[in-house]
N, CA, C and O of each residue as an XYZ file, in Angstrom:
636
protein
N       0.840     -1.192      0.000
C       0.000      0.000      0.000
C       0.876      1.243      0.000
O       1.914      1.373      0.649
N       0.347      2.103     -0.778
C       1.328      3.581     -1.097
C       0.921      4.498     -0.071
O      -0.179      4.380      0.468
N       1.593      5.248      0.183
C       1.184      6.645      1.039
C      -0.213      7.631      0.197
O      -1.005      8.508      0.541
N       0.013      7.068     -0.712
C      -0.906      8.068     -0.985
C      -2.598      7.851     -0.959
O      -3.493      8.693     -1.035
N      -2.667      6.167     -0.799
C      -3.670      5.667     -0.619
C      -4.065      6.022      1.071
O      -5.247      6.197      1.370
N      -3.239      6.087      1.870
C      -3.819      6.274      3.007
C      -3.906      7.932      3.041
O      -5.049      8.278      3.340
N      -3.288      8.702      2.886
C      -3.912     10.239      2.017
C      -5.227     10.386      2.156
O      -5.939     10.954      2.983
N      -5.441      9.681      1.057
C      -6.773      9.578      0.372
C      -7.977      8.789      1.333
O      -9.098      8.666      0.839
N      -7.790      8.424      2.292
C      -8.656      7.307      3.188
C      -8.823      8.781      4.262
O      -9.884      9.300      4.612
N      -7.639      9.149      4.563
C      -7.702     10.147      5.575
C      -8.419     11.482      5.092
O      -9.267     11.945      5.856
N      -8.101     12.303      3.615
C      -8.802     13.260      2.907
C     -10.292     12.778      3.133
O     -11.200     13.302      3.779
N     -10.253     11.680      2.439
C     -12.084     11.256      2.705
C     -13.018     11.178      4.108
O     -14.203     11.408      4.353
N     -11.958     10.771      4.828
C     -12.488     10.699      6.500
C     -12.430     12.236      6.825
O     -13.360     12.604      7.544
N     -11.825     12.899      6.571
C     -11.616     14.737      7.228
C     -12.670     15.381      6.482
O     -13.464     16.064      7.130
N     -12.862     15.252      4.843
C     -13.964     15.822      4.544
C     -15.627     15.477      5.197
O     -16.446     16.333      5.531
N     -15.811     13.920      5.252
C     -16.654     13.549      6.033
C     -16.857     14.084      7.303
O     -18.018     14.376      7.588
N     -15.928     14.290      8.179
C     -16.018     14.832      9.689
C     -16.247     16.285      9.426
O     -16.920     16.802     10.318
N     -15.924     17.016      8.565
C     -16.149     18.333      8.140
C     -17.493     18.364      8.217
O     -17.924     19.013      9.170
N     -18.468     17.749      7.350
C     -19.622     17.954      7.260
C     -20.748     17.767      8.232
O     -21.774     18.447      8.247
N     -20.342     16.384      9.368
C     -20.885     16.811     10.670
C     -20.279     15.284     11.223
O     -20.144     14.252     10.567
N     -20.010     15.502     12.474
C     -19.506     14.984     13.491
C     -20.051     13.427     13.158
O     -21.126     13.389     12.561
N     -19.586     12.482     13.396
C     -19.882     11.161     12.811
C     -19.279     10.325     14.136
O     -18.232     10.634     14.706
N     -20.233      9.097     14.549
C     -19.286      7.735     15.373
C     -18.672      7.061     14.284
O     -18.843      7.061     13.065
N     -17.702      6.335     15.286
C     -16.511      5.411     14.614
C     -16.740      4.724     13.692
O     -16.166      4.700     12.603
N     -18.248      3.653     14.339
C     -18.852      3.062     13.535
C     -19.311      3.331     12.080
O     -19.200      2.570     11.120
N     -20.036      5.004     12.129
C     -20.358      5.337     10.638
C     -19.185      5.735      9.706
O     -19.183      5.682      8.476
N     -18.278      6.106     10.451
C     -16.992      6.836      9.750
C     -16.324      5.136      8.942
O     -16.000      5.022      7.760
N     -16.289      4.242      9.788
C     -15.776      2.919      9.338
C     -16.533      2.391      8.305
O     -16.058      1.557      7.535
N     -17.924      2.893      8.202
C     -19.119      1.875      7.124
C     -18.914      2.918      6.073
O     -18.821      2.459      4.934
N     -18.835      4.028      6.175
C     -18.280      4.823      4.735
C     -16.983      4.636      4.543
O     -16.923      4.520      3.319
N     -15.974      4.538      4.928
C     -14.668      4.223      4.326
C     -14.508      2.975      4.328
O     -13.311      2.832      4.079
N     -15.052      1.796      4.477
C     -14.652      0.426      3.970
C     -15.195      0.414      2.517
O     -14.514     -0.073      1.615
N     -16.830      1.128      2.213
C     -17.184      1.057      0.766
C     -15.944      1.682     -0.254
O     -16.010      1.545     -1.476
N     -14.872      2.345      0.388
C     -13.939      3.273     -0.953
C     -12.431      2.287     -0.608
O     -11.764      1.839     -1.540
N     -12.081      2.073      0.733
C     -10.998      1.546      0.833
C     -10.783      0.371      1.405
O     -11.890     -0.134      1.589
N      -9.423     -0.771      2.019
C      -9.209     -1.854      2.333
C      -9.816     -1.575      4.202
O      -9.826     -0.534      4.859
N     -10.126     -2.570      4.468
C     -10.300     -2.673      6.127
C      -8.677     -2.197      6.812
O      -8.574     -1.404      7.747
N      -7.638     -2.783      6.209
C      -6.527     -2.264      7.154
C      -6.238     -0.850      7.433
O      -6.118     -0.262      8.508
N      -6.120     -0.266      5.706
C      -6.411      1.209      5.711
C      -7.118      2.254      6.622
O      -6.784      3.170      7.374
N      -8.658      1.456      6.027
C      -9.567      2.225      7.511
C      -9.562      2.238      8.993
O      -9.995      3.256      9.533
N      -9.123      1.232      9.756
C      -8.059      0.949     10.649
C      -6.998      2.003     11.282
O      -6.843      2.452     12.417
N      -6.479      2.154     10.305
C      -4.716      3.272     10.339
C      -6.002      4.460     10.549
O      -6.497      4.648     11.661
N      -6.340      5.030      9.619
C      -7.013      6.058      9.780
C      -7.965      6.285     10.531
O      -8.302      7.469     10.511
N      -8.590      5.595     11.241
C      -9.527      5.420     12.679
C      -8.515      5.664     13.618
O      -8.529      6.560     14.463
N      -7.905      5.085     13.491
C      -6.986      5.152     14.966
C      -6.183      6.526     14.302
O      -6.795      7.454     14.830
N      -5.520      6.905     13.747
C      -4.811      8.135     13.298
C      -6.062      9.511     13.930
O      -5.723     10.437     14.667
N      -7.031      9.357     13.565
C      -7.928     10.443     13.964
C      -8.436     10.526     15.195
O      -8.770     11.578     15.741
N      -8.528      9.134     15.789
C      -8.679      9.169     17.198
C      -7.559      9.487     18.106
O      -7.859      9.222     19.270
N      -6.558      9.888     17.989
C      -5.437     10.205     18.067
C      -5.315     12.034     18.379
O      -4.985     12.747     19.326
N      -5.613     12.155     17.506
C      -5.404     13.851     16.923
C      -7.135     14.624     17.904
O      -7.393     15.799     18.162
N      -7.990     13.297     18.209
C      -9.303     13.879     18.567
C     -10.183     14.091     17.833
O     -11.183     14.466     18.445
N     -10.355     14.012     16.417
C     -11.405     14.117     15.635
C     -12.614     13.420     15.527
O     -13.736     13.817     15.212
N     -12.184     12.278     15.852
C     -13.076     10.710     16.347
C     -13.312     10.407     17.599
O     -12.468      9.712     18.165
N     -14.184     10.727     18.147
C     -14.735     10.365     19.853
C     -16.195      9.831     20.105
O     -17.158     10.567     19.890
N     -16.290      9.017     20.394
C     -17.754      8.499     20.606
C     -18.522      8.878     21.577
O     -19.748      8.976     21.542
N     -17.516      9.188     22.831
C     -18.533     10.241     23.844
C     -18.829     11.408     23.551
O     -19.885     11.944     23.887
N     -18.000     11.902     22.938
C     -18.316     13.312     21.792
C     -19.695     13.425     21.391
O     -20.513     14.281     21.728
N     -19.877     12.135     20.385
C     -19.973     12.285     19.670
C     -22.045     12.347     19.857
O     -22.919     12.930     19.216
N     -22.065     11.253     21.271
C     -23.444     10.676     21.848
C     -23.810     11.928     22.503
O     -24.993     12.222     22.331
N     -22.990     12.920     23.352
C     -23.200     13.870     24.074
C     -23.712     15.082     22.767
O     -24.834     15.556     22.944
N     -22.931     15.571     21.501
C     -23.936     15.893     20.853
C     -24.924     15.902     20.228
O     -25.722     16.811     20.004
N     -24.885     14.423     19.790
C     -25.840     14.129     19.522
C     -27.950     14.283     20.577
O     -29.121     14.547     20.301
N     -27.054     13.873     21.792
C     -28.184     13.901     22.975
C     -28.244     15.523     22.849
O     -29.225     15.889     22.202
N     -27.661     16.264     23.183
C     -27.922     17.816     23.029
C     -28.690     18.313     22.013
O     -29.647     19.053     22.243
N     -28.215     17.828     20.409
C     -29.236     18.269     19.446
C     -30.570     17.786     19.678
O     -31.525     18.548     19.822
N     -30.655     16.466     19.718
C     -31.732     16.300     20.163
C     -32.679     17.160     21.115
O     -33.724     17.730     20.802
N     -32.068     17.110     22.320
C     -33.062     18.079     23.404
C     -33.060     19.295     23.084
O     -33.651     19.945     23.948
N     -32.670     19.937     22.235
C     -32.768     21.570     21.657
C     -33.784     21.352     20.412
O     -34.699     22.175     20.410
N     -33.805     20.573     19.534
C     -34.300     20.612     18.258
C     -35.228     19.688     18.185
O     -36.272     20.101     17.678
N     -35.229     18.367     18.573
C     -36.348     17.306     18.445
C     -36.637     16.194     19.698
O     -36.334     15.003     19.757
N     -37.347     17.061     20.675
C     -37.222     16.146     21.830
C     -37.745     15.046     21.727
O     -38.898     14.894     21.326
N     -36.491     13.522     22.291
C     -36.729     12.484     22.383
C     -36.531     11.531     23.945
O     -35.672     11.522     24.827
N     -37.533     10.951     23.759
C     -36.990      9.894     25.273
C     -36.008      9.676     24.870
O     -35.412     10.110     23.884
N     -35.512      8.284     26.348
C     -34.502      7.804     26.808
C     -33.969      6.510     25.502
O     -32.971      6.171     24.865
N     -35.272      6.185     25.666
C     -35.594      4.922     25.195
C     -35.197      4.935     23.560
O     -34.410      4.201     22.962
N     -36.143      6.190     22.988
C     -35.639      6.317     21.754
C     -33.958      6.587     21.416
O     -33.171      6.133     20.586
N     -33.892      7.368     22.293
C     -31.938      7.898     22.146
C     -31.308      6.837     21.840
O     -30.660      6.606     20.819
N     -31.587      5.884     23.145
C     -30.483      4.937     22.834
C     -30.393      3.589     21.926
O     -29.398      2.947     21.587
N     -32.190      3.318     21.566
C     -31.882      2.837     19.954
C     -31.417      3.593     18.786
O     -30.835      3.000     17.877
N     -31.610      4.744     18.744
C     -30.399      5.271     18.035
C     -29.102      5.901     17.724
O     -28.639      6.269     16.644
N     -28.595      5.943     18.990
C     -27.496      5.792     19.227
C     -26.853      4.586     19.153
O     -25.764      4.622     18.580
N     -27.390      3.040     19.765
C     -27.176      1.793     19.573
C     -27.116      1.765     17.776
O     -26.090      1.303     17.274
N     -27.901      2.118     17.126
C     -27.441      2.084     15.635
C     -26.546      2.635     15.371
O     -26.040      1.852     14.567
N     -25.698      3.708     15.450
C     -24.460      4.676     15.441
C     -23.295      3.706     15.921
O     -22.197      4.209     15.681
N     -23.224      2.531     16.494
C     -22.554      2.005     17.349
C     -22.030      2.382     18.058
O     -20.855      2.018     18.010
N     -22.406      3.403     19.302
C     -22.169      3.880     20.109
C     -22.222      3.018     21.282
O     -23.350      3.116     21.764
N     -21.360      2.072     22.072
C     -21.192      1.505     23.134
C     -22.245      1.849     24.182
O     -22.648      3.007     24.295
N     -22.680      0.889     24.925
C     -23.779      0.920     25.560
C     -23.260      1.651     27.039
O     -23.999      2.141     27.892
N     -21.872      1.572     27.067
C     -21.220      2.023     28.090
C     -21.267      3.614     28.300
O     -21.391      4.174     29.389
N     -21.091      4.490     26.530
C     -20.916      5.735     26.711
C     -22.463      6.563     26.676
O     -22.583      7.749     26.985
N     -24.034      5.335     26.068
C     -25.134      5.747     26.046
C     -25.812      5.734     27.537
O     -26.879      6.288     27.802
N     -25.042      5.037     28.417
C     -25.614      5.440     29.516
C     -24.979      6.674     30.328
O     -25.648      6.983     31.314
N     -23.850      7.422     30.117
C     -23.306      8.311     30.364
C     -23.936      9.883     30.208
O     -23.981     10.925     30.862
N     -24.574      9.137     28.377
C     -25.212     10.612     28.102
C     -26.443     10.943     28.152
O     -26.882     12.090     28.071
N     -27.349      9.468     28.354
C     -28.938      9.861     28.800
C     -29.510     10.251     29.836
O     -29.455      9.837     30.994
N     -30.379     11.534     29.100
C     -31.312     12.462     30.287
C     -31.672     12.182     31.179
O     -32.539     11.309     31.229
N     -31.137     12.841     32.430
C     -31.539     12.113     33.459
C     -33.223     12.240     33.785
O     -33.835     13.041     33.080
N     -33.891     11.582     34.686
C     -35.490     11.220     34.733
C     -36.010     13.202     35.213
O     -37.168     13.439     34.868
N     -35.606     13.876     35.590
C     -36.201     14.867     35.509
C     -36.043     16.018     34.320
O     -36.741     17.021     34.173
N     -34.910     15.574     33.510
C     -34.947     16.633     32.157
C     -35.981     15.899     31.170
O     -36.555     16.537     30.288
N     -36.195     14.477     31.370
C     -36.772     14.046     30.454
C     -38.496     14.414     30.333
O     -39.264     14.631     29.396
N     -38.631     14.340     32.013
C     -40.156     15.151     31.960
C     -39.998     16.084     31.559
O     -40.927     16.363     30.801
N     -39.167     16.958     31.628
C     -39.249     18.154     31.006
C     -39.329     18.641     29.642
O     -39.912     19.629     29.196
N     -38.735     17.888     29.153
C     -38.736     17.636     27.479
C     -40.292     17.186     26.903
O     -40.821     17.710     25.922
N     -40.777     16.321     27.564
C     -41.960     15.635     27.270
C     -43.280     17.045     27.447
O     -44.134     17.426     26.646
N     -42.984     17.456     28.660
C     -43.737     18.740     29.107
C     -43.710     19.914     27.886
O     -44.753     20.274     27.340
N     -42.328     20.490     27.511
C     -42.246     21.116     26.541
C     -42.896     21.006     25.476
O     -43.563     21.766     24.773
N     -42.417     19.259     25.444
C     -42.773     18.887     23.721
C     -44.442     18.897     23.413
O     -44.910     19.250     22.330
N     -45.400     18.357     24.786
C     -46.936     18.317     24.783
C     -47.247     19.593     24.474
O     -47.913     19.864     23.475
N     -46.623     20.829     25.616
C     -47.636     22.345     25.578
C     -47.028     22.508     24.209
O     -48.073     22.600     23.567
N     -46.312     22.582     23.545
C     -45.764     23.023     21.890
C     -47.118     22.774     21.261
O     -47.914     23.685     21.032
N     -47.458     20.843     20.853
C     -48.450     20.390     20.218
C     -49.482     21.007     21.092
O     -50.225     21.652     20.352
N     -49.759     21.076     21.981
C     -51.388     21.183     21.965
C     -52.217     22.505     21.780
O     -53.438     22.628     21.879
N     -51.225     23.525     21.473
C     -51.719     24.330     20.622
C     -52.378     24.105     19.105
O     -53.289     24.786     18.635
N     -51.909     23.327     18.649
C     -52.445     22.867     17.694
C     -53.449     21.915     17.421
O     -53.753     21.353     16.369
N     -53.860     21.845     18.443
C     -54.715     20.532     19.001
C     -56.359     21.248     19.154
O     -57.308     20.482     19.324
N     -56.507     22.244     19.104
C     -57.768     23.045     19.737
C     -59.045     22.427     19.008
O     -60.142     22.302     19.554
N     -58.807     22.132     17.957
C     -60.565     21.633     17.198
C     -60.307     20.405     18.002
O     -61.327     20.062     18.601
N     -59.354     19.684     18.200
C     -59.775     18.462     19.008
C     -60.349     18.370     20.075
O     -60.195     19.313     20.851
N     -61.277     17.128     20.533
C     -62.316     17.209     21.900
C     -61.056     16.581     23.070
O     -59.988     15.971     23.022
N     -61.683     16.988     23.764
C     -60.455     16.454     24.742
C     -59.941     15.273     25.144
O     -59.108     15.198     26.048
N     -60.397     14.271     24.506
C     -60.293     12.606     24.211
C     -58.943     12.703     23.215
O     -57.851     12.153     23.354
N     -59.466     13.694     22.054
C     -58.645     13.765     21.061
C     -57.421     14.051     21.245
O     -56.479     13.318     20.943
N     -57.320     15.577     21.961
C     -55.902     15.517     22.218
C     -55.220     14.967     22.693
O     -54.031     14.893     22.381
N     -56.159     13.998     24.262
C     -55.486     13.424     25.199
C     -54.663     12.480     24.575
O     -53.457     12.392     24.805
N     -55.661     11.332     23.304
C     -54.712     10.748     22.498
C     -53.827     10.881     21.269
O     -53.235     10.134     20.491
N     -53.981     11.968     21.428
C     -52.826     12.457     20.145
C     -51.454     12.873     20.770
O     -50.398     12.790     20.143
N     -51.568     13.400     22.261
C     -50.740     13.676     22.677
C     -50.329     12.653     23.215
O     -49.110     12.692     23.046
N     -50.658     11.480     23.928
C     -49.970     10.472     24.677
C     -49.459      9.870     23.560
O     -48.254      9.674     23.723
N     -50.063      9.288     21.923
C     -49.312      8.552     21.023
C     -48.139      9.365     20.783
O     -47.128      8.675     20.654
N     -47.908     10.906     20.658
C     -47.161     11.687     20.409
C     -45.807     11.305     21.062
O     -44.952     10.799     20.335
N     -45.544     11.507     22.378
C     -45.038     11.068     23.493
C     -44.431     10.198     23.446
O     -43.223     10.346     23.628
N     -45.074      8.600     23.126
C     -44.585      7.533     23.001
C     -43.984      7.532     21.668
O     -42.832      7.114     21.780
N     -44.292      7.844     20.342
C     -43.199      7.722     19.159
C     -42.209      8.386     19.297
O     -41.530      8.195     18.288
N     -41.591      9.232     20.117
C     -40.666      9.533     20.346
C     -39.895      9.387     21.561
O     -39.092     10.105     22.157
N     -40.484      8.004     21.783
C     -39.620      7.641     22.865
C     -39.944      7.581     24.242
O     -39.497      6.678     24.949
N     -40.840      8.656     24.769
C     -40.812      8.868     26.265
C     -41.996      7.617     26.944
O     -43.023      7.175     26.429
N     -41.365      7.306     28.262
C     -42.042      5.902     28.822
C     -44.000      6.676     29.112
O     -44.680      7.693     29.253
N     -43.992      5.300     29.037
C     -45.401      5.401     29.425
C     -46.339      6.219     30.580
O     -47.446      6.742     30.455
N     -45.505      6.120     31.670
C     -45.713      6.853     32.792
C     -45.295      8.364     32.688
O     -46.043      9.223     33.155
N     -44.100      8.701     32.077
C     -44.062     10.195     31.602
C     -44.957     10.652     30.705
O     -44.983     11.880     30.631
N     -45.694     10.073     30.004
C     -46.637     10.440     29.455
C     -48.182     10.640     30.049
O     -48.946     11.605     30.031
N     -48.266      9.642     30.444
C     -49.505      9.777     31.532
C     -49.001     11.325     32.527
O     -49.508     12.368     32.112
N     -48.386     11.403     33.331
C     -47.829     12.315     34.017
C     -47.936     13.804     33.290
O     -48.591     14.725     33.777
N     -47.276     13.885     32.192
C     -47.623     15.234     30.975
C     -49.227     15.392     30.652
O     -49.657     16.498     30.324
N     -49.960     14.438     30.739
C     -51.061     14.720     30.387
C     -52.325     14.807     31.712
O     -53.437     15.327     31.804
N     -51.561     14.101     32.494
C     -51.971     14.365     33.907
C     -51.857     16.193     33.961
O     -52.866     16.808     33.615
N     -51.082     16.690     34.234
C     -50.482     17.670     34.435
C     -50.952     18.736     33.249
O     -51.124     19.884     33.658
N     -51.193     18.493     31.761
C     -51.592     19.773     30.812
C     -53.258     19.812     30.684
O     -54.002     20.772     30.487
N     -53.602     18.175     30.902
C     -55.238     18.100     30.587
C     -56.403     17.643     31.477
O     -57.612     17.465     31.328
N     -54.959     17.463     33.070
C     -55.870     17.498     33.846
C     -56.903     16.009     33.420
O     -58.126     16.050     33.557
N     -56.180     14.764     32.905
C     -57.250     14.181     32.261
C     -55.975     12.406     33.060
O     -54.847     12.425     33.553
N     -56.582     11.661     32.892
C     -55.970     10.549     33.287
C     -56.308      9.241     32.237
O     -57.239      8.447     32.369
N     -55.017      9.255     30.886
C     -55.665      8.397     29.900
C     -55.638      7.086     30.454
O     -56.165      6.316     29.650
N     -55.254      6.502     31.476
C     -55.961      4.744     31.312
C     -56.710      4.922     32.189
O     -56.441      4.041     33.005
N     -57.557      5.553     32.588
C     -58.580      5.611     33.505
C     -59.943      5.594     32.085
O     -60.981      4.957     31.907
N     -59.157      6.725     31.281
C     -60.490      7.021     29.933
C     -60.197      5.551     29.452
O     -61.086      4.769     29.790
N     -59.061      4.939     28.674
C     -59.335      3.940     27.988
C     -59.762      2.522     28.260
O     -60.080      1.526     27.611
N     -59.651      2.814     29.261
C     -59.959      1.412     29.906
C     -61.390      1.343     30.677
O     -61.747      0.300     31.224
């Protein structure tokens, strides 16, 4: 192997990290499609080196964008972070602890239920608890958010 091939493994990995922060794992599944496994290797470890490549980095911004831009449970985070291959070791490091997460959930309900107003109050109750749960947050934080915005208690209604 020439120097210039690993160049080129490393150019491709720096432009990639340029464009937004990436785990090891994804940085490795795009450079095995262009180059040899040993290559990608040298250059994983070369960048983890210098700091460009960090996986606690990488979960901690990731968890941040999230709670600024698209609030998600616990639950959801860390199946997707678990897809990122982010070690289960550094996803428990960076998930919300149980009182930001109500909080997120709280946020995320009063946001929607402005938009919710032609709905009867059945309606929102379940638009907002399914809401809740596709993005992750447990069952009981949800009940709890809707306890708390609608004053309403959904397994008492559905059941």
């Amino acid at each position: 192997m020439s120097g210039k091939k690993d160049e080129d493994a490393k150019t491709v990995a720096l432009r990639l990290l340029t464009v937004r922060d990436r785990s090891t794992h994804e940085l490795r599944t795009r450079l095995e499609q262009r180059f040899p496994a040993e290559e990608v290797e040298e250059t994983l470890q070369y960048l983890k080196q210098i700091g460009y490549l960090d996986d606690l980095r990488f979960a901690r911004s990731f968890v941040q964008y999230r709670n600024d831009h698209r609030p998600t449970g616990n639950y959801l985070l860390r199946l997707e972070l678990g897809s990122k291959g982010i070690p289960d070791s550094h996803i428990d490091q960076v998930l919300n602890p149980p009182e930001l997460e109500y909080e997120l959930a709280l946020t995320l309900a009063a946001q929607r239920l402005g938009r919710l107003q032609r709905e009867d109050a059945l309606g929102r109750c379940r638009k907002i608890y399914m809401l809740l749960q596709r993005r992750g947050f447990p069952g009981a934080v949800a009940r709890k958010v809707i306890g708390e915005l609608l004053d309403r208690d959904p397994e008492k209604e559905y059941n």
